[in-house]
N, C-alpha and C positions, 0 to 999 in steps of 0.2 A: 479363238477368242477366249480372253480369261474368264471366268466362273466370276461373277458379283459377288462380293464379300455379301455375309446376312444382316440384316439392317436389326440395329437392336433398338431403335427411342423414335420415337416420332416428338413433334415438338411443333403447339400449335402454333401458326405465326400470325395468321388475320384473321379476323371474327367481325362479319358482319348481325346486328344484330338491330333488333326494333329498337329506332331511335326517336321517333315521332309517332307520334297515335292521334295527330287530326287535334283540332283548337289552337291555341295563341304560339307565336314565333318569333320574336325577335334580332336583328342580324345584327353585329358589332361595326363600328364606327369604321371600321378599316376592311370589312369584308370577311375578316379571317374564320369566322368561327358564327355556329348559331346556336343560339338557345331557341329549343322547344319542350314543349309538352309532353309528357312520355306516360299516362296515368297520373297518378300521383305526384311523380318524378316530374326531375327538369336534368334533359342530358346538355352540354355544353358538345357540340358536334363541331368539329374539323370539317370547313366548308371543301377542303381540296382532295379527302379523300373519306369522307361519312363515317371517321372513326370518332367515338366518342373519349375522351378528352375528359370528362370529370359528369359526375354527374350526382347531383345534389335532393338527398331523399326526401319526399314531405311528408306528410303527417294525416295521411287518406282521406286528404284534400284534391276532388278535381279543379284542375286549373282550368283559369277564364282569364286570365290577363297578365302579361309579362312586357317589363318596361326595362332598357340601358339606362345608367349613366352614359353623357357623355363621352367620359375615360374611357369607359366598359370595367369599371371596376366593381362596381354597385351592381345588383339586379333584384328588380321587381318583382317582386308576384305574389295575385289575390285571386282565391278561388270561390267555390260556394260557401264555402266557412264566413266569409266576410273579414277575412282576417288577411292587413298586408303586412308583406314581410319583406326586410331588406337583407340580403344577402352578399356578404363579402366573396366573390369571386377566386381571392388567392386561397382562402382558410375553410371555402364551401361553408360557412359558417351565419349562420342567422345572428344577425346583430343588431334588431329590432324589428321590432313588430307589434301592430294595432289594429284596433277596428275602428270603423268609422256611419261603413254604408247601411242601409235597412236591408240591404240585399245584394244580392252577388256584385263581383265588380266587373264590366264588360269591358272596358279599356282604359290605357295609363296611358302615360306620357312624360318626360322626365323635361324640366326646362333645361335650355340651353347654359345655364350656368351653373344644374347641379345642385343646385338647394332649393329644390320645388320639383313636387310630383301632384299630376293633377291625375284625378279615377273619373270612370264615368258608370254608374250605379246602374242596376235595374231598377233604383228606388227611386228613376229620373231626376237624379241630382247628380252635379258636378262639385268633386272639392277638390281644392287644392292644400298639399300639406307642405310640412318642413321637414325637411329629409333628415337632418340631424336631430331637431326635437320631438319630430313624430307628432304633432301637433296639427290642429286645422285651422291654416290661415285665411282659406276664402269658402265661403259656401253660398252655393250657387245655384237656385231653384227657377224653374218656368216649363220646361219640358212636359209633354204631355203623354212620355210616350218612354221605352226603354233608353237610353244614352249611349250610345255601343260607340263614341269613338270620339277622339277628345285630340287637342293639337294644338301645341305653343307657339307662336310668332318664333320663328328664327332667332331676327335679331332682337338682341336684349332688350334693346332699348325701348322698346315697343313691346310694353306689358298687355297684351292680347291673348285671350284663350277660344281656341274654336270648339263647337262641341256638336255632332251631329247625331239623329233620333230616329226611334222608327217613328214619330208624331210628321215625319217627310218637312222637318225642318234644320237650319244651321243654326245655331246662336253663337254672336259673337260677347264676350265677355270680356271688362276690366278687371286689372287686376289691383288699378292704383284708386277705383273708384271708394269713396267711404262713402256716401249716399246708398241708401240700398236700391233705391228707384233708379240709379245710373248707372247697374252695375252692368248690366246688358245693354251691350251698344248698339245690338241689330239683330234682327230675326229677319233670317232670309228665308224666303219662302218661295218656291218655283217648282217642288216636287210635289209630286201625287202618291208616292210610296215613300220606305222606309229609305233613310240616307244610311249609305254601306260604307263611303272612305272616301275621305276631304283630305284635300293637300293643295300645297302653296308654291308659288310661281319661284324663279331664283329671284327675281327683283323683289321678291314679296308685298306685291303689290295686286298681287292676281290670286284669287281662290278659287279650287277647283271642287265640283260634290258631284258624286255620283248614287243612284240608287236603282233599287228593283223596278221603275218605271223608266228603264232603260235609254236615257236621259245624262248627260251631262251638262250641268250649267259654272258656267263662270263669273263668279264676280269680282266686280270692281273695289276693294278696298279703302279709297278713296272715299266712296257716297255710298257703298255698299250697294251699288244696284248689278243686277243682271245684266250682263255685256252681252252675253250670248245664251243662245242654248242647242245643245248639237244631238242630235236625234242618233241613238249606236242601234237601235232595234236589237239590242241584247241586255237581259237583266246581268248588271253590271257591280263585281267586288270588289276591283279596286279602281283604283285611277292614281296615277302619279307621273310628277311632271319631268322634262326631260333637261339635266344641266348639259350649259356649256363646256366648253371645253374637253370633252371626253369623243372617243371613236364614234359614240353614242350619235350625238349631237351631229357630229362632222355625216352620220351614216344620214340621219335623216334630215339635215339643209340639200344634201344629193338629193336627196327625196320631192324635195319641196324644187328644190331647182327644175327637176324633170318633170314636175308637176307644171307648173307654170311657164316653160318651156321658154325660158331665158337663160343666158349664158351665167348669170349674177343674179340672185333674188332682192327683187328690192324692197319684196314687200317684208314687212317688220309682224311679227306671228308669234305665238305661244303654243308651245309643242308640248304633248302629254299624250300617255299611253292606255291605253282600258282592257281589261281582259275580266272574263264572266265566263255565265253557261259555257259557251259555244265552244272554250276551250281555247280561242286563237287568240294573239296578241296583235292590238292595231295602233297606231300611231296617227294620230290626228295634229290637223293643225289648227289651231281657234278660229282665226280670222278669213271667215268665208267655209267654217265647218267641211273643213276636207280632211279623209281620210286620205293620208298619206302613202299608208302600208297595210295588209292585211293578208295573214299567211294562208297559203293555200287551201293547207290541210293543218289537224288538228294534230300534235304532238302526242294527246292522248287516246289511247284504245278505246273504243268503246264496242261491249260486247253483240250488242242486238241494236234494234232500233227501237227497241222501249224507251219511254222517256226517262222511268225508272233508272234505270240503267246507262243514261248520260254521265258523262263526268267531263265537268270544268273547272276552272280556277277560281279558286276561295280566296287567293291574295297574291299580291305583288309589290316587288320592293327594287328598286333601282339602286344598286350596289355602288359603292365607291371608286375612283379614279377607273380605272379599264377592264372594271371586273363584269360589267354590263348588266343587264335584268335577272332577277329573281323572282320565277313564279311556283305559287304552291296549289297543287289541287287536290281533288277533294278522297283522293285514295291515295294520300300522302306521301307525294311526290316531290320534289323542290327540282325544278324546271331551270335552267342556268342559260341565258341566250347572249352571245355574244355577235359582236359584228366582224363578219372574216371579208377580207377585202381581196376581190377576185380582179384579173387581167383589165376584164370587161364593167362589173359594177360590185358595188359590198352587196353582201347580203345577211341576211339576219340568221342565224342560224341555231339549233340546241348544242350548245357544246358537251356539257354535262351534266347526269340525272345520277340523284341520288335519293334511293328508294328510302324511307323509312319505314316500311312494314311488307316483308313477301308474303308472310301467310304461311299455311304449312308447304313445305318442299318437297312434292312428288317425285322426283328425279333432276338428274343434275349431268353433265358429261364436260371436257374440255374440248377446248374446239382449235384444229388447225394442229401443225408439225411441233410449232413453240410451244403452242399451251399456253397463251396469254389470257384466252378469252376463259369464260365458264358460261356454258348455255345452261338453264335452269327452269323448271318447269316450277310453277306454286300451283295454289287453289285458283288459279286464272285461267283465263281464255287466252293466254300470251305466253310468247316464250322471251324471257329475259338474260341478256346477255350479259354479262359484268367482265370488265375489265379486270385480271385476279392483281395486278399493281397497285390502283387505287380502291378496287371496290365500289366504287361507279357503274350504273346501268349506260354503258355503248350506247346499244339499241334492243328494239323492242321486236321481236315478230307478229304481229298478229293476222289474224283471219279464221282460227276457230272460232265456234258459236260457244262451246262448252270448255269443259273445266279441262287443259293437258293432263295426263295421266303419266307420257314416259314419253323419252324420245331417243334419241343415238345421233352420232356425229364419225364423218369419216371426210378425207380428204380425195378427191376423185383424180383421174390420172391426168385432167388436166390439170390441174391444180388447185381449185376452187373446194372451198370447205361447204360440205352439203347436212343438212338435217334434217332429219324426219321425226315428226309427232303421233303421237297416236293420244285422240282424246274422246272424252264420254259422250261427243256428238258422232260418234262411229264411223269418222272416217281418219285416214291418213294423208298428212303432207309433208311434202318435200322444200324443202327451202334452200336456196343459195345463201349460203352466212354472208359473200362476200361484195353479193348486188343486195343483199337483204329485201330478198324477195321471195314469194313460195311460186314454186315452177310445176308439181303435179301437184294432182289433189286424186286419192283413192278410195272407192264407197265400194261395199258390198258388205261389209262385216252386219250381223246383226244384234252386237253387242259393243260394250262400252271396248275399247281398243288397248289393254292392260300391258300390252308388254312390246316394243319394236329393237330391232337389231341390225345394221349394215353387215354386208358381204364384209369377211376378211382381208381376200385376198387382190378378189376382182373388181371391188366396188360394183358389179353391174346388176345385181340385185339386194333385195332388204325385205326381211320377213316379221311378219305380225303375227301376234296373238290376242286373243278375244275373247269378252265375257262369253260369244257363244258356242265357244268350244272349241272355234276352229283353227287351225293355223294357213296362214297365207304367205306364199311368195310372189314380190311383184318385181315385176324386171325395169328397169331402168335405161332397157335398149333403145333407142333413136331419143332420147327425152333431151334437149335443147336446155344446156347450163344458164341460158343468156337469153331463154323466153321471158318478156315479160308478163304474159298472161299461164297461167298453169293449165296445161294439158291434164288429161283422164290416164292415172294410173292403171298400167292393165295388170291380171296375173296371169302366173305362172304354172302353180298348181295350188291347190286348194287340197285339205284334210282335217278329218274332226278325228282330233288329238287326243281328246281327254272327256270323259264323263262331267266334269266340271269346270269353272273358269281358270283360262290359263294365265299363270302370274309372272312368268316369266320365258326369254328366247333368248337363246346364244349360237351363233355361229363359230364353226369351227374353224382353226384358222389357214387351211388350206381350201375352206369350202365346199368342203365335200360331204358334213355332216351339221345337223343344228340340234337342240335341245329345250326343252320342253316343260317347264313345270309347272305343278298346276293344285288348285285347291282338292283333289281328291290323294292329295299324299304320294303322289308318283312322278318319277321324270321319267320321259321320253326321247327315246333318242331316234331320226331320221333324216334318211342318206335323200342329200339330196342331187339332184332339182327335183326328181318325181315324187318325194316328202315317201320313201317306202320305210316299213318301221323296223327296225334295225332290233333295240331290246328295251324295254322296260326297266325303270328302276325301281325294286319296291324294300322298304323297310323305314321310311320316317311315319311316325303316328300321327303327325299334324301334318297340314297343308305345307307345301313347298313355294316359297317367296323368292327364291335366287337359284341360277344357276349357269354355270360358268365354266369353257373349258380352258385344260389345263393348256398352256405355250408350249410343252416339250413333250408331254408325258401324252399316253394313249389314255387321260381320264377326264372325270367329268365331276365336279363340285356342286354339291347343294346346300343349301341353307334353309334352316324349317322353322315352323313353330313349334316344333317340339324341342326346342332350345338349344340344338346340332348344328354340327354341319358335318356334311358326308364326302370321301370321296370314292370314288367310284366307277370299277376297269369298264371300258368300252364293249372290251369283248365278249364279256359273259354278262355282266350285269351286278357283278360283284362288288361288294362294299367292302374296300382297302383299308377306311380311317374312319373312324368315329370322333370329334373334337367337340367336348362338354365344356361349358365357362359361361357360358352366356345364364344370367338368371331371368330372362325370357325370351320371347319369341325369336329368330336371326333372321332380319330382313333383307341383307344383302352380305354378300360374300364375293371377292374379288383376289385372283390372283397378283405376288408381288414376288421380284427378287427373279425373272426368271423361272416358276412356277415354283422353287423351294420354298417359298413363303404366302402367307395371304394376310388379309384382314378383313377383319367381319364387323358387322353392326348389327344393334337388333333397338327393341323396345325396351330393354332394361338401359339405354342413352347412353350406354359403351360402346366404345370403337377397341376392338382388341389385335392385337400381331399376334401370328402365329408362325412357328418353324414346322413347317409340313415335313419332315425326318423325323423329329424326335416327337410331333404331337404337343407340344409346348406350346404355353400361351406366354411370350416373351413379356409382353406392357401391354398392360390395358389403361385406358384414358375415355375418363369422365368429364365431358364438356358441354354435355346438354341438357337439359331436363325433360325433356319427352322423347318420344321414339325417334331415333334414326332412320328415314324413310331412304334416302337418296346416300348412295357411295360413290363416287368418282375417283379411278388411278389415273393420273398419265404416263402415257404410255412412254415417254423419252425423260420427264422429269422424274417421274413414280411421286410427283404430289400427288398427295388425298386431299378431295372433300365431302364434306358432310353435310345433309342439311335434313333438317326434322319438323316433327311436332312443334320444336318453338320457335320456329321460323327465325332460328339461327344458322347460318351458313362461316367454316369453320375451314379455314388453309393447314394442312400439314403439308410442314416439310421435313426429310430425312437429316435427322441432328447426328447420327450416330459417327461420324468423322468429323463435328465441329466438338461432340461430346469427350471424345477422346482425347482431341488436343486440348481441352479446359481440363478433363483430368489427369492429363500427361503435367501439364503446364502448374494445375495444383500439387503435385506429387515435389516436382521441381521445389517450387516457393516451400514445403514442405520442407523439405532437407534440406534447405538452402536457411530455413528459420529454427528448424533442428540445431542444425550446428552454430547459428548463432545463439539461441538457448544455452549449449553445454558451452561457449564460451564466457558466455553469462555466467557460470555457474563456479569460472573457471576463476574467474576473477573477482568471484564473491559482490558481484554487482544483481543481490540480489531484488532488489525492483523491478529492474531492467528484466530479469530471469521469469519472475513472478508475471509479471506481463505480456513475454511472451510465450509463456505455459499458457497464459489464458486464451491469447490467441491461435495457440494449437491445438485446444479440448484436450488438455492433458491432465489429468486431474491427479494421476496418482504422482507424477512431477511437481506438480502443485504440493501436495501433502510433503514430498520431499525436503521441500524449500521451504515450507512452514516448521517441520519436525528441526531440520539444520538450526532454524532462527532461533527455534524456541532452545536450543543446546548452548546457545551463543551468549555471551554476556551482553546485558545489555540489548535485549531481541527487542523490547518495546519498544522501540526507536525506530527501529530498524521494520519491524510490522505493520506500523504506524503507515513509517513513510510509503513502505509499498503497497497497504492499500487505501492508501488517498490516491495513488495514481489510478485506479480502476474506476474504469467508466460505471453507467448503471449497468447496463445489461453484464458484464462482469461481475456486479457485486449479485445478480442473481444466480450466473452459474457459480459463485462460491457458495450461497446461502444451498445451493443443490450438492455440490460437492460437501461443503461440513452436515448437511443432513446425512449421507450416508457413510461420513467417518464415522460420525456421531451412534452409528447402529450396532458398533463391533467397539468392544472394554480394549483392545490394544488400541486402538486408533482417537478414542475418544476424548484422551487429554489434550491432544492435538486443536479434535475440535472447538472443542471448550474454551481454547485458549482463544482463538484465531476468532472464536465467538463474541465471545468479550469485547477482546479488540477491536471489532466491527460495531460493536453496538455502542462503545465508546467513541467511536467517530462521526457516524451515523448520527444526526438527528431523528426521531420517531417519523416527524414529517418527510423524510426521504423515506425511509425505512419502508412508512406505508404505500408509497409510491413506486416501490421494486414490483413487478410483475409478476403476481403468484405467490406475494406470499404467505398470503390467508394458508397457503397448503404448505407450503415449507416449515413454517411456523407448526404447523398442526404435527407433522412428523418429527420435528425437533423437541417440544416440549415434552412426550412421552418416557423418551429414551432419556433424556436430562435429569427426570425426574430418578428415573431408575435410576443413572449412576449416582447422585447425590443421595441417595436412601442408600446403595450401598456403601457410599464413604462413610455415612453417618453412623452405622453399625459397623464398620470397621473401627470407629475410633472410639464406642463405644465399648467395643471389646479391646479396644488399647487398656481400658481403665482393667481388667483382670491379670494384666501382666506386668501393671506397673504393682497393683495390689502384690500379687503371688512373688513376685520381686522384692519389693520391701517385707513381706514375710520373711521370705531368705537372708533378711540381712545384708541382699546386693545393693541394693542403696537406702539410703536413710528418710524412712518418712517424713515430710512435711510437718506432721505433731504426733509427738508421742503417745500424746494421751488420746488420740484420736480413735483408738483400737477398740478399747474397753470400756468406751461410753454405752457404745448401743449394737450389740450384739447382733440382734436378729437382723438390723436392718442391713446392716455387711452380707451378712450371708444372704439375704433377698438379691443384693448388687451382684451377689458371684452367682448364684442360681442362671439370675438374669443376664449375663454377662457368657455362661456355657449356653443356656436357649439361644441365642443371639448369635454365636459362634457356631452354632450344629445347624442353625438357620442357613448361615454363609457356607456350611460346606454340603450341604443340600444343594443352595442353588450354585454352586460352582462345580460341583455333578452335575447337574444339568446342562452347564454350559459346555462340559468338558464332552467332548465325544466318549463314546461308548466304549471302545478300545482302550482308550486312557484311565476311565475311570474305573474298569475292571484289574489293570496293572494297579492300580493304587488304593485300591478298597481295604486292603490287610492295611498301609500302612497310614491312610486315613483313621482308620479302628486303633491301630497300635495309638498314633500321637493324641486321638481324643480321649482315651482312655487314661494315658500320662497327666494330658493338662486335666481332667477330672480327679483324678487322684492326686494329684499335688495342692489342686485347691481346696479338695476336699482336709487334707493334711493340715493344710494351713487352717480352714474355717477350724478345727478339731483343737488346735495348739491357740486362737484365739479364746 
């Protein structure tokens, strides 16, 4: 088999990150995409795979309410500030905004045609504004109570605003009423609590309220009375009604058909859905208060049976044409159910979950041959699965009491992909990934369960280590892949490892040795099954977090807080490698490349490659901002992932042969632009040349082409034209190119010139709009200044040799009598005119190297001495 070439780049490709943080949601007109809450922030999220998509900064404002346009071009949003703002979705751009409320705003609503936004206030009022004037055209008082949710009639035509309360009432509102006593067409009243989410029938003739005295009533729009009221014995957060024409509809008239146990339903019914506490979604039908549908069990985990500790659905939103229901709960989840249609009956099912907040990430592994999945531990009593494609949560595992700490993943000889956890409720489980069930459960540890590992080679055992020191082997023998109840984990052997908590276990990959590391600064190494102690590893100063052995080599790898990583012989106990780079603690370290390579992670939020031969740290990449907790390789892709402190989870993939062929493929374009440049050049098509110098950072070709122009008759024309073809970002790499002509007296006429010329073209208002060039400017005018002080005392001392020249008789003065007016002050002018010129050969000693100006010092002396005594001669004969 050939040797793996050595990987040089990694390159991240998906990032899952907090995209939701719980409060207001809004979903677009077509399904594709959601706006939520983020903090401050509002991310625009990709409903099909939970990438975020743009995301729009606020002003450390928490948000309370967010409203579409229609289009989805507009969006809403008011928070505690009391300030609304409208924002352009293509430009992320605020382009107006006001106040209105006495206090926060609890819900919007945009009319169906776009130029009306109505809020609903803590200050128990309702307004409606003008979306383009920003104005208030209706205001709307009688509430006795907060406003938390507000709703336009559908159709246009029918200027209606609904508005529901905790006061456990609905008011219905004109919008065309001028009377202020007729402005409120109805107050419905039938609840005993706070009303949580109203919504309207398709025919819009039917209104639905739901509230915390778990309770739905309908009414009649017509006479505005109670038609019904249907008893859910669940405090209730949404409610929304079910259109025609969708899988939806088609899933629950089956429903209703098997209900009423006729071939054809004849009865005529109003269908709508409720979900709350309890977690479950139910499908009722109005007429004769039947529930329909009611799922077995609850989609979401819940840890214990405190009440505390329940979690249900905060909202729901019935998505467009076949995209089916949206539920969100209360540990910011977005819940996706669709109807999948079986041989025998449809049935309702979770298609897809898209987490918006993991938490910190304990550990993380891939799961299965492919490596599709990514199993991931957070600050949860759950193990979450993600699809690595979309980034979607699969599924869930739960059945811990307490927080998962770590877990491992292997494939067993039947086929079936198995996992084990170890979490701070001190026991271990086993899970089939692929019935998504947990099959043993293993207790004895009497500590929190820090570190698990599968068998290499045999899969038929998997060992633990524990806050209380011990390490455990449990075998795996007779255990039934396809139970669905979990059998009692037995062990195998049992040993106390370490003086302190163990942080880490690896098996070796023929299974005949495992490894050990632990908070007192030492690994362990033991042969197993009987766990005998093989040798000690001692030399890191801080506790040891990782450790891992080598695929080829007789070693064994550590990673420390003392900012290391080790590696180290089997045989003796000896330390081979020392590798420094990390600027703190290294929490994980992981072989790559067939054991020539690795990568490490720590709490300085780098992920670094190393070449294990030369000790080199190839590329390090900064992608987190808190500690790296969790490393995952796969073993057949060699993708990495990452996940940390900021409950970001992060896909590398191996770029180093997609990299090659972009810089093979740039080198090409390169030479291939080369030689059209020197044809350029060739042909005195100097714009064309000019151009593409600029496009190959050629700067000292550049200078070429300008020095050529400026040789040329007639170059103004010709400079002009070629740089009015340069873009902006070109006119700032010239303003950086003439800044460092400009620093060297050969190159600097050049720049000067080619300076001019630009500032001659340039309006000031472009100028100031170049990028940087407060600084460019600041370097240029220094050096300006010096050459023009020194032209000026060059031509200053031009006037001594025009003087000492007409002394001689070589040409004829100006005025004769110009001589013998004023004596002294002639000779003040030539005085002034030698200072001046012993000035300039001072500083042109200076500039001259040392070499040079030691060869030329006699005849410096000789020529200053000549033109002194010649003017001297002359002042003498004046």
């Amino acid at each position: 088999m050939a040797p793996q070439s050595l990987k040089k780049n990694y390159r991240c490709s998906r990032s899952l990150k907090q995209f939701y943080g719980g409060g207001p949601f809004i979903v677009s007109s077509d399904g594709s995409f959601i706006a939520c809450a983020c903090g401050d922030a509002i991310n625009i999220v990709d409903s099909t795979d939970s990438s975020v998509k743009s995301t729009i900064e606020g002003e450390s404002d928490t948000l309370t309410a967010l409203a579409l346009s229609p289009d989805d071009k507009l969006l809403f949003s008011a928070g505690h500030s009391r300030q609304i703002r409208v924002w352009d979705l293509e430009t992320l751009k605020c382009i107006r905004s006001w106040k209105g409320h006495e206090g926060p705003v609890m819900g919007m609503a945009c009319h169906a045609s776009g130029g009306l936004l109505a809020t609903a206030g803590a200050d128990r009022k309702v307004l409606v504004w003008d979306v383009d004037g920003g104005f208030c055209t209706h205001y709307f008082k009688g509430h006795k109570g907060v406003v938390s949710s507000v709703l336009f009639h559908p159709d246009t035509n029918k200027n209606i605003l609904f508005s529901g309360s905790d006061d456990a009432t609905v008011r219905v509102w004109d919008l065309l009423a001028k009377n202020t006593e007729k402005k409120c067409l109805a107050i419905l009243e039938k609840h005993f609590s706070a009303v949580t989410s109203i919504a309207l029938s398709e025919d819009g003739w039917n209104l639905f309220s739901a509230g915390r005295d778990k309770v739905v009533n309908l009414w009649d729009l017509h006479d505005y009375s109670c038609k019904t009221t249907i008893a859910t014995y669940e405090v209730l957060e949404a409610v929304t009604a079910v259109s025609s024409g969708t899988p939806f509809a088609s899933f629950v008239a089956s429903l209703d058909q098997k209900k009423s146990k006729k071939k054809e339903s004849d009865s005529q019914g109003t269908y709508f859905i409720t979900v709350g506490e309890r977690g479950v979604v139910r499908i009722w039908k109005s007429e004769g208060s039947i529930c329909l549908y009611e799922q077995k069990s609850s989609d979401i985990t819940v840890s214990s049976d405190d009440e505390e500790s329940k979690r249900g659905f905060t909202a729901a939103a019935m998505l467009p044409s076949d995209r089916g229901l949206l539920c969100v709960t209360a540990d910011q989840q977005f819940f996706f159910y669709s109807v999948v249609e079986n041989v025998e009956e449809s049935e309702l099912v979770l298609s897809k979950r898209l987490v918006g907040y993991n938490e910190d990430i304990a550990d993380m592994k891939f799961l299965g041959d492919e490596e599709q999945f990514l199993a991931v531990a957070t600050n949860l009593e759950e193990v979450r699965v993600y699809d690595v494609a979309t980034m979607s949560c699969s599924y869930v595992l739960a059945g811990h009491k307490e927080v998962i700490l770590s877990l491992d993943t292997c494939v067993s000889s039947s086929g079936n992909v198995l996992i084990v956890t170890g979490s701070k409720d001190k026991t271990v489980r086993l899970w089939n990934a692929t019935s998504k069930s947990c099959i043993g459960v293993g207790t004895g540890h009497n500590g929190d369960i820090l570190a698990v590992a599968f068998a290499k080679k045999s899969f038929s055992f998997f060992v633990s280590g524990s806050g209380d020191r011990t390490l455990k082997v449990w075998s795996l023998d007779g255990i039934s892949e396809d139970s669905e109840d979990p059998v009692n984990l037995k062990t195998r052997s049992v040993v106390a490892a370490h003086d302190k908590d163990i942080n880490s276990v690896a098996v070796a990959r023929n299974d005949s040795l495992v490894c050990t590391g632990s908070e007192d600064r030492t690994a362990s190494i033991w042969r197993l099954p009987d766990l005998v102690h093989v040798v000690t590893l001692k030399g890191h100063k801080r506790r040891i977090f990782s450790v891992e052995f080598s695929t080829v080599d007789q070693c064994v790898m550590t990673a420390s807080g003392d900012k290391t990583v080790k590696i180290w012989a089997i045989s003796d106990g000896s330390c081979l490698k020392t590798f420094e780079g990390h600027t703190s603690s290294v929490l994980r370290a992981s072989f790559i490349t067939e054991g020539t390579q690795f990568v490490s992670c720590g709490a300085d939020g780098l992920l670094k490659l190393w070449n294990v031969n030369t000790s080199e740290c190839i590329a390090t990449y900064d992608q987190h901002e808190d500690k790296v907790w969790a490393l995952a390789v796969g073993k057949k892709t060699e993708m990495i992932a990452t996940g940390g402190g900021d409950a970001v989870i992060n896909l590398w993939h191996d770029s180093t042969a997609s990299d090659k062929e972009d810089e093979f493929r740039k080198e090409e374009e390169a030479i291939l632009r080369g030689q059209e440049l020197e044809n350029a050049v060739l042909d005195a098509e100097y714009t064309k040349a000019i151009r593409l110098a600029f496009e190959l950072r050629r700067p000292h070709k550049v200078f070429e082409l300008f020095a050529g122009l400026c040789r040329k008759r007639e170059s103004d024309e010709q400079i002009v034209k070629a740089l009015q073809g340069l873009e902006k970002e070109e006119f700032r790499l010239l303003f950086e190119y003439v800044r460092e002509w400009n620093t060297k007296p050969k190159l600097c006429h050049i720049a000067q010139f080619v300076l001019y010329q630009t500032f001659n073209i340039l309006p000031p208002t472009e100028i100031v709009q170049v990028k940087g060039i407060g600084e460019l400017l600041e370097g240029l005018i220094p050096y300006s200044q010096r050459h023009f002080n020194r032209i000026d005392r060059f031509v200053r001392s031009s006037f001594l040799l025009d003087y000492t020249l007409g002394e001689m008789s070589v040409i004829d003065p100006e005025t004769e009598t110009e001589y013998p007016k004023d004596k002294k002050k002639k000779e003040k002018e030539v005085i002034a005119a030698v200072s001046a010129m012993e000035q300039d050969t001072e500083e042109l000693n200076k500039e001259t190297p040392s070499r040079k100006r030691k060869s030329q010092k006699s005849k410096d002396k000789s020529n200053k001495k000549r033109l002194i005594a010649e003017a001297q001669g002359s002042v003498i004969a004046v």
